[in-house]
N, C-alpha and C positions, 0 to 999 in steps of 0.2 A: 393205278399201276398198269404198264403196258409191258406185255412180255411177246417177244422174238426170239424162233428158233430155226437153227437148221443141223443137220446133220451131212459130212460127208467122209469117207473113207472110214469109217468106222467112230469118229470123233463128231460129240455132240457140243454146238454150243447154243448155247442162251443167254440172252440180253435181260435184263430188267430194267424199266426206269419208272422212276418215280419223283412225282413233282409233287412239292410241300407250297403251295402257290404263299399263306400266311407268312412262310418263312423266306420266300425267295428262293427255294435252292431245289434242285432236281440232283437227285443222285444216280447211277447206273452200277448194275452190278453186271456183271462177265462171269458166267460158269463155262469150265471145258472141262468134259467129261470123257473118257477113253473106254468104248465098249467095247473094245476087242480086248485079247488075253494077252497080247503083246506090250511092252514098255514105250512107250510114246516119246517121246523128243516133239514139243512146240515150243513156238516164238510168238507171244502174244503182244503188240504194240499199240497203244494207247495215247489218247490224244487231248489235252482241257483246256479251252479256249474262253476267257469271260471276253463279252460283246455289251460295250453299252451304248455305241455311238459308232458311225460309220467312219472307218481308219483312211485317215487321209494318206495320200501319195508320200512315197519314202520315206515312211514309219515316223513323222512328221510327230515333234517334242508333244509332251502331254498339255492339254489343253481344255478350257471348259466343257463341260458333257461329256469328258473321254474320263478313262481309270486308268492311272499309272500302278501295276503289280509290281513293286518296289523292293522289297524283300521276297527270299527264298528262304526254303530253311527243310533239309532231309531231318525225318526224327526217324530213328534208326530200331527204334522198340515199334513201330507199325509200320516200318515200312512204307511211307507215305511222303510227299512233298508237299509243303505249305507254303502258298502264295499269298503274301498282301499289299494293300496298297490300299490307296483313297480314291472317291469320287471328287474332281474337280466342282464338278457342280452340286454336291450335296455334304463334302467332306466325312461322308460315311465309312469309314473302314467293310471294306472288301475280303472275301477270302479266298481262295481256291484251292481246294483238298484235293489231292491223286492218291491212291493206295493202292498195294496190291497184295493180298494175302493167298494161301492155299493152306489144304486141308492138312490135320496134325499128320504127321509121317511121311507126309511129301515135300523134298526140296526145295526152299524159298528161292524166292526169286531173283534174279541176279540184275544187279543196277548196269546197264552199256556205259 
């Protein structure tokens, strides 16, 4: 596990990541912490890209070595987006999990 951190204007944040190499999948966690005595307002934005094959010019149709992420799907009990699809070249189903939670008695988070 590799942990990153910084701190400014009173707000702490920290990165975790963690890679399962057996499993294939790397997870990252995001803490924001508020040390000041004051109510905070952030906008935290978030990003998940699967890479399995170099993407050819003008998002160019799926094609062998590449993974088409096919379906979507918000599940509303975590908070989370799940992405799938196959590998052209292995037909293995793919996944890609987002999520985002916070602590009990704080405000979830709101979908843009």
């Amino acid at each position: 596990m590799a942990e990153f951190g910084a701190a400014d204007h009173g707000i702490g944040l920290t990165m975790e990541i963690t890679v399962a190499p057996e499993d294939d999948v790397e997870i990252r966690r995001i803490s924001a912490q508020n040390h000041t005595d004051r109510v905070r307002r952030i906008a935290l934005t978030s990003y998940g890209e699967v890479i399995l094959a170099p993407q050819a010019p003008d998002c160019a149709p799926c094609r062998p070595s590449t993974i088409c992420l096919s379906k979507a799907k918000y599940v509303p009990d975590t908070n989370a987006l799940i992405f799938g699809g196959a590998s052209f070249a292995s037909e293995e189903l793919i996944y890609l999990a987002h999520a985002a939670t916070v602590s009990p008695g704080h405000p979830s988070p709101r979908r843009v």
